[in-house]
N, C-alpha and C positions, 0 to 999 in steps of 0.2 A: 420829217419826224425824226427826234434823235431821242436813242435810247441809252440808258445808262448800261454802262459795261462795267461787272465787278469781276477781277480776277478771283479765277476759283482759289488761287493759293492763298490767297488773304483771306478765303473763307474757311479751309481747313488750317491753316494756322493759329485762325482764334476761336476754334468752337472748342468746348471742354467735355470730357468723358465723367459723367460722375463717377466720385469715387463709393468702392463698394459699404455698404452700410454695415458696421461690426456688431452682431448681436450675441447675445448670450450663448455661452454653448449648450450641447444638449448630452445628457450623460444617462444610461439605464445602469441601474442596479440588476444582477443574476442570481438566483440562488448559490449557495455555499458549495464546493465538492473536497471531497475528501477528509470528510470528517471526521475524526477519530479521538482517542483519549486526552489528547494536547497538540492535534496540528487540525487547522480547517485554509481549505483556498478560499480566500474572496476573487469576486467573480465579477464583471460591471462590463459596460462597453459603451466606448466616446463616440454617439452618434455624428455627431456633427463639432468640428473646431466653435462655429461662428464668428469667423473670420478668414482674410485672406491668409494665415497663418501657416509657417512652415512646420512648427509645433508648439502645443500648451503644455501642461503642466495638469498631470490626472492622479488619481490615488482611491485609497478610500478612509474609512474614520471608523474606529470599531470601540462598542464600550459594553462592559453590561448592564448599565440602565440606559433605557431607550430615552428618558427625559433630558440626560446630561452627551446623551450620543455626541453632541458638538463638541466637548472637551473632551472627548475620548482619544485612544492613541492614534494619532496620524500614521498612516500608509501611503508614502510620496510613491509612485511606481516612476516617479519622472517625465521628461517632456515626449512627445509622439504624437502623430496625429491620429484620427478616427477610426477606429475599431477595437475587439477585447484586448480587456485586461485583467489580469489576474496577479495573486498575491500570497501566498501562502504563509499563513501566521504556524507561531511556536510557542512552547510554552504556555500554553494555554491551560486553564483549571479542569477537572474533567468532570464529566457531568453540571456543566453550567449552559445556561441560555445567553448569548451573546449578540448582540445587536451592529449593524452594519449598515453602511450608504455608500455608494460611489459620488467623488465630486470631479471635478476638471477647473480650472481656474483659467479665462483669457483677461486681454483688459479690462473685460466691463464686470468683470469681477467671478464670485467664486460660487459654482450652482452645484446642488446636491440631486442627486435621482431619489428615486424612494427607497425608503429603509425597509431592511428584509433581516432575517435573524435566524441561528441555529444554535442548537444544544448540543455539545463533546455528548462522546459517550461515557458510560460508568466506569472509573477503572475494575477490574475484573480480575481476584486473585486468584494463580492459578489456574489459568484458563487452560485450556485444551488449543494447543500450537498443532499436533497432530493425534487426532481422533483415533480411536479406536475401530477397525475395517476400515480405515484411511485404503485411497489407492496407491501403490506403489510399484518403480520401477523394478523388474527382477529378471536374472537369469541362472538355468542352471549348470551353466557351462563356466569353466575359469574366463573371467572374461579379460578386455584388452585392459595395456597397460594404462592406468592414469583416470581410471572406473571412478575412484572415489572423490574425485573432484568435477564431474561432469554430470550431466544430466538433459534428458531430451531424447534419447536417440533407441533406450530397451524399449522392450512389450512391457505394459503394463496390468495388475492384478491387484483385485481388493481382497485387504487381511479379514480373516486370519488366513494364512497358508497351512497347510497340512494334508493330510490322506486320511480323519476321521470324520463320518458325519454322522449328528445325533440332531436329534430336536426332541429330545429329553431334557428339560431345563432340570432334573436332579444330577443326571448324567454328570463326574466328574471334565466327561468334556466338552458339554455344552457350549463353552464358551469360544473353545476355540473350532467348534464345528467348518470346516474351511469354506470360501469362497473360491480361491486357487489352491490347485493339488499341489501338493509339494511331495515327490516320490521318497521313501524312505531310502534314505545311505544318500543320500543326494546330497550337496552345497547348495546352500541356496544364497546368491548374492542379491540383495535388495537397497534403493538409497530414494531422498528424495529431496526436494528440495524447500527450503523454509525461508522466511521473510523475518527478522527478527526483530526489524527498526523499532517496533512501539512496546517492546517487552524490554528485562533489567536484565543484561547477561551475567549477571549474576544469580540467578534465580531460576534455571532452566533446570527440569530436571526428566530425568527419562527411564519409562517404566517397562518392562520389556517381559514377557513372557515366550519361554523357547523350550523346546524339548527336542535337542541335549544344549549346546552350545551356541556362543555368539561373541563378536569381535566389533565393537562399533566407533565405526572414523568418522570425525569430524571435521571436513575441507580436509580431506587427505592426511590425517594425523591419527592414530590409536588414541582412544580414549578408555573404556573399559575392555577387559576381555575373562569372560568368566563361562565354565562348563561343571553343568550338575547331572548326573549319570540317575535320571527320574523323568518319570511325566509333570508339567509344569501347572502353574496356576496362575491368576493373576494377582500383583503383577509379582515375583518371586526375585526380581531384581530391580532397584529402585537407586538411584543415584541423581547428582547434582554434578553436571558438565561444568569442569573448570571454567571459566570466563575468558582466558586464555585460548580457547580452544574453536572462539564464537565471533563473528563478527555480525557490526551493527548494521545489516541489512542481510543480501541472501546468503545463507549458508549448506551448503550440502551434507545431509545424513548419509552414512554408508553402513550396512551390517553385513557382517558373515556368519552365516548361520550353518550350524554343523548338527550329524542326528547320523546316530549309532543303529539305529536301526529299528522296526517295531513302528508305533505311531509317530508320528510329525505334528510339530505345531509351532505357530507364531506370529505373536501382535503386539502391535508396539503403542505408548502412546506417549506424547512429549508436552509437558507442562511449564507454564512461566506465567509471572508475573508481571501486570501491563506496569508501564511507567507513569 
């Protein structure tokens, strides 16, 4: 009997591996974060390339009509493979509804996730940047060098400060009834820190009531310094922070507060204009 002998290497030499099959990619839409008067993130994430691909090509598409969302402004985030992405827009209208998709693009062309949407918030004049009984950092000892540009590191206390307590709302000093003592003849150094980015630095303005005196830095610079020899009201000192004196994100408040002796008191509150 003879049998046929076929060399194994003529048979791994001609069998073929199929090649892998490229199918559409897969892309989710996230909801929006960071939404505010004129900035929002888009949010999405490339589930799958669909393909053997080292990277595609992802973004999103944002409009505000949901019908023409297809012509809307393109948001290329560029090539990368599979996982989030995000985008952060600018200039945006405030208080509007705005419409959004995540796409990715491979060869086989160009695939959208579901469309999802958010509203800016209202712009708001004059809003309240720091509240009145706001918490703030304080001491009453001279403190170290270089106080007015730092922050993190004192005991903190909610305004007002003083040594009077009433809950008389006729009471002249009702208002500033203390939350933290502030011993009479004392200094009281207090600062805090603020976010300024979505407000007009030119429109900052800060309202201050103190019984006797106060000195207020702004990132380490004097800005006003004024002392009236009375018990205070609200607010008895009102002013507009040069714009010079502000920067467009965090800024640090510093006050020095002085008191002749008798009753204590002190609250602050800081107003601007969103953009």
């Amino acid at each position: 009997m003879k049998f046929l002998i076929i060399p194994i290497s003529f048979i791994l030499f001609n069998c073929t591996v199929p090649e892998a099959i490229e199918t559409n990619p897969v892309v989710e839409t996230k909801p929006a974060t960071g939404i505010n008067y004129s900035t929002a993130t888009l949010n999405g994430v490339l589930v799958d390339e669909g393909c053997m691909c080292s990277a595609i090509n992802r973004g999103f598409v944002y409009s505000e009509s949901k019908k023409d969302l297809l012509n809307g402004t393109l948001v290329n985030v560029g090539n990368g493979n599979k996982g989030p992405i995000s985008s952060k827009l600018e200039n945006l209208k405030k208080d509007t509804k705005y419409y959004f998709n995540t796409y990715a693009i491979n060869s086989t062309g160009k695939i959208y996730g579901v469309i999802d949407s958010f509203i800016t918030k209202p712009k708001i004049i004059d809003s309240l940047i720091i509240k009145p009984g706001s918490s703030w950092e304080y001491k009453l000892v001279t403190p170290e060098a270089g106080w007015t540009t730092t922050y993190g590191t004192w005991p903190k206390g909610n305004a007002p400060f003083g040594n009077l307590k009433t809950t008389n709302p006729s009471d002249s000093a009702f208002l500033f009834s203390y939350n933290t003592l502030w011993p009479a003849k004392k200094v009281l150094y207090v600062r805090n820190k603020i976010n300024l980015s979505e407000y007009d630095l030119k429109n900052v303005k800060f309202h201050i009531g103190v019984d006797n005196g106060y000195e207020l830095i702004v990132n380490g610079k004097l800005v006003s310094k004024k002392y009236a020899n009375f018990y205070t009201w609200r607010w008895e000192y009102t002013e507009t922070i040069p714009s010079s004196f502000l920067k467009d994100g965090e800024n640090i408040i510093a006050i020095i507060l002085t008191d002749d002796g008798g009753y204590t008191a002190f609250d602050m509150q800081l107003t601007g204009k969103a953009r």
